[in-house]
N, C-alpha and C positions, 0 to 999 in steps of 0.2 A: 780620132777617138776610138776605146777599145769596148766601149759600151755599145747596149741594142738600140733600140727604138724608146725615145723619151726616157733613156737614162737606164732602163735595164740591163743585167749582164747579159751578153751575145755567148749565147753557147753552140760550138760546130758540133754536131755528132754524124760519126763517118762508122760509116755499116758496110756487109756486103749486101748486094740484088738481092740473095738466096734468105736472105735475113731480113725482107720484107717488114713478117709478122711482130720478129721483134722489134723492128723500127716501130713500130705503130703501138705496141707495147710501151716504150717508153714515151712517146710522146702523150701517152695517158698518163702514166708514170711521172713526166714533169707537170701536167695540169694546174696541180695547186700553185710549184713555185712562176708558172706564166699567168696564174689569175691573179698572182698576190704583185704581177706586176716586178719581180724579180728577176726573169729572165727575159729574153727572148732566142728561143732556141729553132738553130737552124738546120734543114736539111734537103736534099737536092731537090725533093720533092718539090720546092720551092722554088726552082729555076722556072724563070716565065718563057714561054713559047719564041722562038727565037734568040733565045741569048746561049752565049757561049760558054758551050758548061762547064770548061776548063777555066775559063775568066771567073763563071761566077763560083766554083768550085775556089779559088784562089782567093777570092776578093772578101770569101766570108770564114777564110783561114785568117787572113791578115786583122781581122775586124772581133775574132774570139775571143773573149778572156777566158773561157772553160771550154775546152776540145775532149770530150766524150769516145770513147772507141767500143762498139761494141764487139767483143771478142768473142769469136768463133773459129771453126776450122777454116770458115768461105772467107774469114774478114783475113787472115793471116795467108790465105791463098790467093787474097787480091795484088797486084801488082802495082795497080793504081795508087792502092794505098803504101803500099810498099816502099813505091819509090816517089813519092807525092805526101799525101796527107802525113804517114809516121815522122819523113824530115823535116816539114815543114814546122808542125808540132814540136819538135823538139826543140826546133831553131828557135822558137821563138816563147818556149816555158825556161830555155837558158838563158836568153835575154830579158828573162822576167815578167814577160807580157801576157801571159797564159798561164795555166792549170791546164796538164793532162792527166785524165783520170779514164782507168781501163773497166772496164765491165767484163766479169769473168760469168758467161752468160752460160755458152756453151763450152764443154771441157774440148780440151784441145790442147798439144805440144807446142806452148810458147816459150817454153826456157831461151828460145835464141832468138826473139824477138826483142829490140828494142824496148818494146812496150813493157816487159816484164821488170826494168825496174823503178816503175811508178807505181804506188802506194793503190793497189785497186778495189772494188767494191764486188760483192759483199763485206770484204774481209776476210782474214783466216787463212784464204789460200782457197774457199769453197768457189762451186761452180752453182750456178743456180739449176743448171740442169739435175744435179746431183742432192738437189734441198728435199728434205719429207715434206717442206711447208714452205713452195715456191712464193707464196704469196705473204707471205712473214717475211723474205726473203728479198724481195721486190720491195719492199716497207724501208727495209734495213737500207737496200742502193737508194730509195728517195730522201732518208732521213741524211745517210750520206753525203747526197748532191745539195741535199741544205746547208749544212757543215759548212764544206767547201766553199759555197754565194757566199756564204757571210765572214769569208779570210776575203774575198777579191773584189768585193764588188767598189765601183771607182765614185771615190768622193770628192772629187774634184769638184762636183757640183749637185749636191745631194737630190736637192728641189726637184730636178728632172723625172724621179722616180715616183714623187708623190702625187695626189689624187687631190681632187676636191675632197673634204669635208676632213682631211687629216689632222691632227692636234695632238699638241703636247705643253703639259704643263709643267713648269720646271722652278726652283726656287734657286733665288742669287745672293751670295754673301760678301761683303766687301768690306776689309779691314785695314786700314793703315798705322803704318807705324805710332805708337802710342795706346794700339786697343781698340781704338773707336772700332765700332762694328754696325753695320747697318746690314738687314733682309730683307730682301722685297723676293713678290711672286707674280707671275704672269706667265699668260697662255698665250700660242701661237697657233693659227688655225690657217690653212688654206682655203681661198675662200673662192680665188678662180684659176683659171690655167691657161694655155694656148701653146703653142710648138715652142713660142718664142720668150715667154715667159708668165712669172705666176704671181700672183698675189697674196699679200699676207695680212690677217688682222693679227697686231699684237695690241695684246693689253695686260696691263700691268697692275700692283695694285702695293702700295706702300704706304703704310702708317695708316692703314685703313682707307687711301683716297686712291681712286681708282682712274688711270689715264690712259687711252687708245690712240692706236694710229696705224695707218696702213702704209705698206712694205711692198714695192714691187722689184722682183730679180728675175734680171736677165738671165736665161736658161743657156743662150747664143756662148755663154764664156765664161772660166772659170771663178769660182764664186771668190776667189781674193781678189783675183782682178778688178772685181767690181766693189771693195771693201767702201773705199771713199765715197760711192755713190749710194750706198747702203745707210754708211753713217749720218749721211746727210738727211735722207731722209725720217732719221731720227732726231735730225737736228742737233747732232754730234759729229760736225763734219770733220775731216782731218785738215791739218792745217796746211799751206802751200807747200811750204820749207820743210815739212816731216818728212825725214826717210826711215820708209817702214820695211824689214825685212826680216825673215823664217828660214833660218837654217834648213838645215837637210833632215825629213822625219827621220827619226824610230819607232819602228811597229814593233809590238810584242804584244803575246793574244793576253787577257786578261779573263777572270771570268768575277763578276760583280755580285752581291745580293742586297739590291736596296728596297726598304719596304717589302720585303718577303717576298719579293721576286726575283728569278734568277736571269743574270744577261750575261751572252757570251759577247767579246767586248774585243774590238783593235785597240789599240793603247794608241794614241800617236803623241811624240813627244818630241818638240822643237824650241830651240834659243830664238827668242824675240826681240831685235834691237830695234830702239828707235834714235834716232839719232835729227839734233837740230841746233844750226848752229857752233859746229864742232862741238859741243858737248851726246855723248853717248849713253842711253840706261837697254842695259839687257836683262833679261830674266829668263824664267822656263816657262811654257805654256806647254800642260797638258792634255789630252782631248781622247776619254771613252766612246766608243762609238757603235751599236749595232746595229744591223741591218733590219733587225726585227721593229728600232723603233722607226716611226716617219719623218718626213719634215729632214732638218739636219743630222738625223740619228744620234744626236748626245743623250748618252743615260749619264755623266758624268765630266766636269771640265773643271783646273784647279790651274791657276797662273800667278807669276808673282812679278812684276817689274814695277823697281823705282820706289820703292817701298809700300806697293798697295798689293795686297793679297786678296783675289777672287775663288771663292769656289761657286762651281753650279751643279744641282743634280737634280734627276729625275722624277718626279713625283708620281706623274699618270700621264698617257698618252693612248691615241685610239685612229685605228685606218677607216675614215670614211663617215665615220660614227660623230661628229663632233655637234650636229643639233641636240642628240639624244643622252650623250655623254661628256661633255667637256663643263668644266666647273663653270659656274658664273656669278654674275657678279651679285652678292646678295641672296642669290639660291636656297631658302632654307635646307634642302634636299643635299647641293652639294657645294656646300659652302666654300667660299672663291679665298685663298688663303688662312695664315693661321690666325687662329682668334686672338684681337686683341682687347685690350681696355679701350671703350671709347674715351674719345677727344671730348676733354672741359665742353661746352656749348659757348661759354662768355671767356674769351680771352684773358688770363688770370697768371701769366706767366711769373716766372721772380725775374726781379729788373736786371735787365740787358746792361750790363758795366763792365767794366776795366779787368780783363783780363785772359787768359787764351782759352779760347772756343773750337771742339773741332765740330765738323758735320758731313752734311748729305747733300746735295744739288739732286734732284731730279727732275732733269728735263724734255718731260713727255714719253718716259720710260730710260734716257740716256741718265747713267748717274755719274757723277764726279765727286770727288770724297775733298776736301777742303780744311784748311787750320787759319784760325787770324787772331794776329794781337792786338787788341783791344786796349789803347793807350789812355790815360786819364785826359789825354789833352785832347783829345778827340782823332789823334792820330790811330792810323791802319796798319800794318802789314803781315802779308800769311803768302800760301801759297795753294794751287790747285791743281789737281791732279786728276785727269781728263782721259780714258782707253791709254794710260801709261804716261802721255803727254803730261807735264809738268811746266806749269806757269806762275810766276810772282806775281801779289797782289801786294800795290801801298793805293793810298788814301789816307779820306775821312770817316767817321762812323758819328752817326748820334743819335741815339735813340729818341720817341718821341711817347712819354707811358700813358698820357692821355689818349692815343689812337691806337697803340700798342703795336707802334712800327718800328723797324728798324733801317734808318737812310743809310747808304754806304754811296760815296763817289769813290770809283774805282781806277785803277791806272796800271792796267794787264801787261805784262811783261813778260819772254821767253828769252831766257839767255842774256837777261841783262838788257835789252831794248825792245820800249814801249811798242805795241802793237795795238791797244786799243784802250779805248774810256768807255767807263758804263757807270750808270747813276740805278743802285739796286735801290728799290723798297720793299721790303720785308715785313708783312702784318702778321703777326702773331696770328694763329689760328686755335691753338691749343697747348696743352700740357700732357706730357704722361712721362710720371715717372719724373727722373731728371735730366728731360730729353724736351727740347722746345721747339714746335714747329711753327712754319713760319709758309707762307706763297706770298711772292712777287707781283707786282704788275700785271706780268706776262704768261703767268700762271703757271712758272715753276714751282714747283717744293723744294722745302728745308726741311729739315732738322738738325738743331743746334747742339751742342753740349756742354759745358763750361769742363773743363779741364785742366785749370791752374791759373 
């Protein structure tokens, strides 16, 4: 792992002796990004009492994702560095594991240094020795080294960086082919922590009916690895025979403005196959991401596979703050999604008959988008479409208008052979619009829609 301590970036910064003051200098200088939990930045100062200072001098070159040089005449007359830290560093910003970034502190003849052709801070080619307004100056290398965190920092497993009380609220849209479109909104808050993993309250709220459930991830490994055991906990598990696999990213820096706020953004962009049964659906999955925001840093995510179209984007989000500031549910002050028409109170729907219906499944925040043909003989069939996964439904159907249910015997099928029976009942709950909703037994939600 190329990260610090609970998921922050590890920064080396390599100084001469003689440049004490300025070490001590910048380590005030990084203060915000190590309180914001961003970094963890290291220096020899840090070798404990009997260890070996060329081991640990090594061991937290190998461990950097950002290598700092502060450049002076003593640091360019060091040998140590010379023949040590400057190769090291390079070996390993060429193999891509690192950012080096020079600090042009004190003036000094580096044309034939190594270090002269990385992009340094202030900028311009200035020395800070040389500024009318060292402390404007010093502003500029901190704003700089924030820049920088937010090209590197490793999202492998975001969670690691976050704190108790962090939140974000984000809004989901989910379209399948034919139009149907359904939105829901829901917040994620952290709510505990520990070395080894953290807890999550999500709650969601759709059609006006609001459902919770907690989320815990393992910190130990990285956050795909454990997709299946995530799912499951939303009670969207993936299925045994699913093979699921992520191309190779592309990054490209984006810069975002949603809701009148601006975000500087990594793009990542990867081919999603799933594949079951010899049959195979790929799509694109996109994923904006900042470091500024908490939690899994999405300000934005847009994916398409197997003909169902997601986007998600960021609404509001806050570090630490989530008693004081995170929506909730009913809040007059900050009201927990967008305003809709209430739901009838007496179940009044138009009658459930013979023909193609598409909809919504949400199950305790996991959604599935769904079609079924609705036969005059009481015959079924449609299909469901589940995190890409795709499954054929036949059956029964019969509505029942005096209890205002809808019975389905079901007979689940992937690839052409049956995997499971399910006996749905569906009571109507409301109306809005030309949109009929409906909860299960089990306390799923619907929403239906007659569509030919």
């Amino acid at each position: 792992m190329f990260t610090g301590s609970m998921g922050r970036i590890s920064v080396f910064c390599s100084y001469a002796r003689e440049d004490e003051t300025v070490r001590q200098d910048l380590q005030t200088l990084l203060a915000p990004l190590r309180d914001e939990r961003i970094i963890d930045d290291w220096y020899d100062s840090r070798i404990q009492p009997g260890a070996q200072w060329d081991t640990a001098i090594g061991a937290a070159l190998d461990r950097a994702r950002l290598i700092v040089f502060v450049v002076t005449p003593e640091l360019l007359a060091s040998r140590y560095v010379a023949e040590v830290e400057i190769p090291k560093a390079i070996e390993r910003e060429r193999s891509g594991l690192c950012r080096v970034v020079p600090l042009m502190i004190r003036q000094a003849e580096w044309g034939g240094s190594p270090l002269a052709q990385f992009q340094a801070l202030p900028g311009d080619g200035h020395w800070v020795d040389e500024a009318s307004d060292p402390k404007s100056t010093y502003g500029r290398i901190a704003e700089g080294l924030r820049q920088v965190c937010k090209h590197i920092v490793d999202w492998e497993n975001p969670y690691k960086r976050s704190q108790v009380g962090d939140w974000t609220f984000q809004e989901q849209t989910m379209t399948v082919d034919g139009g149907a479109s359904i939105t829901a909104q829901g917040t994620e808050e952290l709510v505990a922590k520990t070395d080894r993993e953290v807890v999550l309250q999500v709650e969601m709220m759709l059609n006006g009916q609001p459902t919770q459930r907690t989320v815990t991830i393992d910190l130990t490994q990285p956050l795909e690895d454990r997709m299946g055991d995530t799912l499951r906990q939303t009670g969207n598990g993936i299925p045994a025979n699913l093979e699921f696999s992520l191309g190779p990213a592309q990054y490209a820096d984006d810069r975002l403005n949603i809701g009148g706020r601006h975000y500087e953004t990594i793009r990542t962009r990867r081919t999603l196959t799933l594949a079951q049964r010899g049959a195979r659906f790929s799509g694109q999955v996109s994923t904006w991401r900042s470091i500024d925001v908490p939690l899994f840093g999405t300000v934005k995510g847009e994916s398409e596979v197997a003909g169902v179209r997601q986007y998600q984007v960021l609404l509001d989000c806050g570090h630490g703050d989530a008693a004081a500031r995170k929506p909730r549910h009913g809040a007059s002050s900050t009201p927990f999604g967008s305003a809709q028409p209430p739901l009838h109170a007496a179940p009044q729907p138009p009658l459930i008959g013979p023909g193609h219906w598409q909809g919504q499944m949400d199950a305790f925040g996991a959604l599935s988008a769904f079609e079924l043909l609705l036969y005059p003989n009481g015959s079924l069939q449609g299909q469901q479409n589940t995190m890409g996964s795709m499954t054929q439904l036949q059956g029964q159907w019969a509505f029942d208008s005096a209890s205002g249910t809808l019975n389905c015997q079901l007979v689940v099928s992937t690839m052409g052979m049956p995997v499971s029976q399910e006996a749905v009942q569906m009571r109507i709950t409301g109306v809005q619009g030309a949109v009929v909703h409906a909860q299960d037994t089990l306390g799923r939600q619907y929403m239906l829609q007659r569509v030919g």
